[in-house]
C-alpha positions as CSV (number, residue, x, y, z in Angstrom):
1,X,-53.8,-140.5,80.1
2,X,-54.0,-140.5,76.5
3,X,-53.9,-137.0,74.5
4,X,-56.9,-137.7,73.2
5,X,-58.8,-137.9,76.9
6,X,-57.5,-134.8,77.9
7,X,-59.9,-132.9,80.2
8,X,-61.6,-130.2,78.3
9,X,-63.8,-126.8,79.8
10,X,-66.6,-124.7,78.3
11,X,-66.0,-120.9,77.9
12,X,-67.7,-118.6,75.7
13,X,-66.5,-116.4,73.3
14,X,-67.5,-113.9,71.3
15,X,-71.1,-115.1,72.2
16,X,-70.2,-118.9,71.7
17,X,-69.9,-122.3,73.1
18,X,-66.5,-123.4,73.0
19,X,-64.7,-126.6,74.5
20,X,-60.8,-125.9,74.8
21,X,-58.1,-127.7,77.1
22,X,-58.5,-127.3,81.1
23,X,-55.9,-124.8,81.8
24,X,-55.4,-123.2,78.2
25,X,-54.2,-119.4,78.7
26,X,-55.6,-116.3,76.8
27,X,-52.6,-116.7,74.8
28,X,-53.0,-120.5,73.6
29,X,-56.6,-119.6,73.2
30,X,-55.2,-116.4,70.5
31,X,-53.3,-119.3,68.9
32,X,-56.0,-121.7,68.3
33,X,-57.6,-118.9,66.3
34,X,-54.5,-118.4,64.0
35,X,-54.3,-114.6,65.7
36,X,-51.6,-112.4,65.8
37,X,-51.3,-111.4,69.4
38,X,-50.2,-107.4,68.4
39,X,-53.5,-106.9,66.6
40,X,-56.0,-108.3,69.1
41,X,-57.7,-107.6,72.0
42,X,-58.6,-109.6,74.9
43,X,-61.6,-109.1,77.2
44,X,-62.0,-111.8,80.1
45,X,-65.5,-111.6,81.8
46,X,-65.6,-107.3,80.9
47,X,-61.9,-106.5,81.7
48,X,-59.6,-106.0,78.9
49,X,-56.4,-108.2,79.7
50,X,-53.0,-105.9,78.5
51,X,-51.0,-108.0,75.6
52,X,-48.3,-108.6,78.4
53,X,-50.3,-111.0,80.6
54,X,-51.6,-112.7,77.9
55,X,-49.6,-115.8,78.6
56,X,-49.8,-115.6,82.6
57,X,-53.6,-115.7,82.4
58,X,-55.6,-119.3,82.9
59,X,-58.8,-119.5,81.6
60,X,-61.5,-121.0,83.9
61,X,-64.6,-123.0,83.2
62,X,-67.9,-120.5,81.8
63,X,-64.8,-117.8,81.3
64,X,-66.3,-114.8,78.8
65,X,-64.1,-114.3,76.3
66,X,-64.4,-111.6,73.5
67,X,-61.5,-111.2,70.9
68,X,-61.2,-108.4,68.9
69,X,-59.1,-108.7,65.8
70,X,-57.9,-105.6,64.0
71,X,-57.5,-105.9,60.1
72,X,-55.4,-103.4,58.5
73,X,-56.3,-101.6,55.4
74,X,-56.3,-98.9,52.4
């Protein structure tokens, strides 16, 4: 199969649509949004996931996500 037929799923997050790779993890999914993993937190369908499973978990088609990014400042 070529790259650019990989299989693809729909999950939600933060309140939207998305299409990401069949089998992406929470942590893959922190990467595609150019996140830094110590500064965000991750809620799969209402539980918050800790930091250490972050690249165990599998995300599953119509998965709710919610990411919340903290931003430092003075």
């Amino acid at each position: 199969m070529k790259d650019s037929l990989l299989a693809t799923m729909t999950i939600w997050v933060n309140g939207n649509k998305r299409e990401v790779p069949q089998g992406i993890t929470a942590e893959e999914l922190i990467e595609q949004f150019k996140l830094r993993k110590k500064s965000v937190v991750f809620e799969l369908n209402h539980k918050v996931l800790d930091r250490e499973s972050f690249a165990a978990i599998r995300l599953k088609e119509n998965d709710t996500v919610e990411l919340v990014h903290f931003v430092g400042g003075g």
